[in-house]
C-alpha positions in Angstrom: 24.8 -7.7 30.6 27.1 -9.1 28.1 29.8 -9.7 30.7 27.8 -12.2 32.8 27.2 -14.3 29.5 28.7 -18.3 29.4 29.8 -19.1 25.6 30.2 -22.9 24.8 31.9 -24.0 21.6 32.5 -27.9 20.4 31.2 -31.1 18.9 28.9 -33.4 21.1 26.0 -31.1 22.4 23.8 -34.2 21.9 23.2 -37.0 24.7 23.6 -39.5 21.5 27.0 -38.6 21.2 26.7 -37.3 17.8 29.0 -35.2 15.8 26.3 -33.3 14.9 25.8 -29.4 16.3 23.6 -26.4 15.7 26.1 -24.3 17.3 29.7 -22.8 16.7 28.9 -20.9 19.7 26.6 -21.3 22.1 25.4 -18.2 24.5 23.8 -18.9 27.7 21.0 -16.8 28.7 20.5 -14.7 25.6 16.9 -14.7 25.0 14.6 -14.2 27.4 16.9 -17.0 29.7 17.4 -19.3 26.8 20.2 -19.8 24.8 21.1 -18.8 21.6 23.2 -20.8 18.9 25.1 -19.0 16.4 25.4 -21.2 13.5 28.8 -19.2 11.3 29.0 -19.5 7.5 31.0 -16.7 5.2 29.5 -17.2 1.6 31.0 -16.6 -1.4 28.8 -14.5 -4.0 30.9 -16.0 -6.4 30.5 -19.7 -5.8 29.5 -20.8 -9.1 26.3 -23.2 -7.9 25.3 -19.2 -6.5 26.1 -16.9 -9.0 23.3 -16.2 -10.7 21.4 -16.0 -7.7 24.0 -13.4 -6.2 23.5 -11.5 -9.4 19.9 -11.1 -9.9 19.0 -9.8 -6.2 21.2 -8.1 -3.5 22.2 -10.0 -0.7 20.7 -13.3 -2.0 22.9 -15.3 -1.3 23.3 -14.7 2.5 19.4 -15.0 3.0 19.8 -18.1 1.3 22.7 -19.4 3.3 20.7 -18.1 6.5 17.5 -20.1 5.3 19.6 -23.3 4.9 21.3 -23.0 8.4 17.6 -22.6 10.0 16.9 -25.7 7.7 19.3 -27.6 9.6 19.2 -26.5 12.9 15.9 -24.6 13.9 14.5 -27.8 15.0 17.3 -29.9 16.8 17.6 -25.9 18.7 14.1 -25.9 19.8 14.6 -29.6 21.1 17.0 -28.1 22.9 15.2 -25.5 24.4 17.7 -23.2 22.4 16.8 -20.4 19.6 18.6 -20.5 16.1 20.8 -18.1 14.7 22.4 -18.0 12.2 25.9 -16.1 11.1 26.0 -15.1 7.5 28.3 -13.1 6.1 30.0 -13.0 2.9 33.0 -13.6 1.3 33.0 -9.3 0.9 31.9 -8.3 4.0 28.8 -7.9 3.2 26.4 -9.2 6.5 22.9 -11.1 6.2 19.7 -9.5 7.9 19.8 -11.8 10.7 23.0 -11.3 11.2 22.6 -7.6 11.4 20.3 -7.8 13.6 22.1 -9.9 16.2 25.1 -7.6 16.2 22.5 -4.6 16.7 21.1 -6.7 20.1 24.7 -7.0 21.0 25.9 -3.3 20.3 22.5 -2.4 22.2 24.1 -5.1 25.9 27.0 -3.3 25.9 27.2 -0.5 28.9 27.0 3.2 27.3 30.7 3.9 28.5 32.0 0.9 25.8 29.4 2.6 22.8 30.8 5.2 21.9 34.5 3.5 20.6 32.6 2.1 17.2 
């Protein structure tokens, strides 16, 4: 149930003290017991270094931005005993397949009586 979910948020998740973090939010108990670390980027399809990219294939951009954050976190998160997910969503609204995905496992927690308000 989502309402007996613990969220962390911060800087310092490691026991070396780093400033480094997989997470902007971090939900306890979301995957079969384990946590799950949502990573949150908004890209911009018009980024210059992206545009191209953007242009040639729909929704580019955020699969690239959600293969960069699994790049960077999928394995200090499995250290962790966490699982890696990544936010994407762009500068238009426009939401990447992972990120879709998650939302659907979250619409899917709620109780029936809070489902029918979207």
């Amino acid at each position: 149930m989502l309402n007996s979910i613990e969220v962390e948020a911060g800087v310092g998740l490691f026991p070396d003290h780093s400033q480094s973090r997989p997470a902007d939010i971090l939900l306890q108990h979301w995957n079969h017991g384990r946590p799950v670390a949502l990573d949150i980027s908004v890209a911009s399809p018009l980024n210059p270094s992206t545009l191209a990219e953007a242009g040639a294939t729909l929704g580019a951009v955020l699969e690239t931005t959600e293969s960069r954050k699994h790049q960077a976190n999928d394995e200090k998160c499995l250290a962790l005993g966490w699982v890696s997910s990544p936010i994407a969503v762009d500068s238009y609204g426009a939401w990447g397949r992972e990120t879709s995905n998650f939302l659907a496992q979250v619409i899917a927690r709620l109780p029936k009586s809070c489902t029918g308000i979207f």
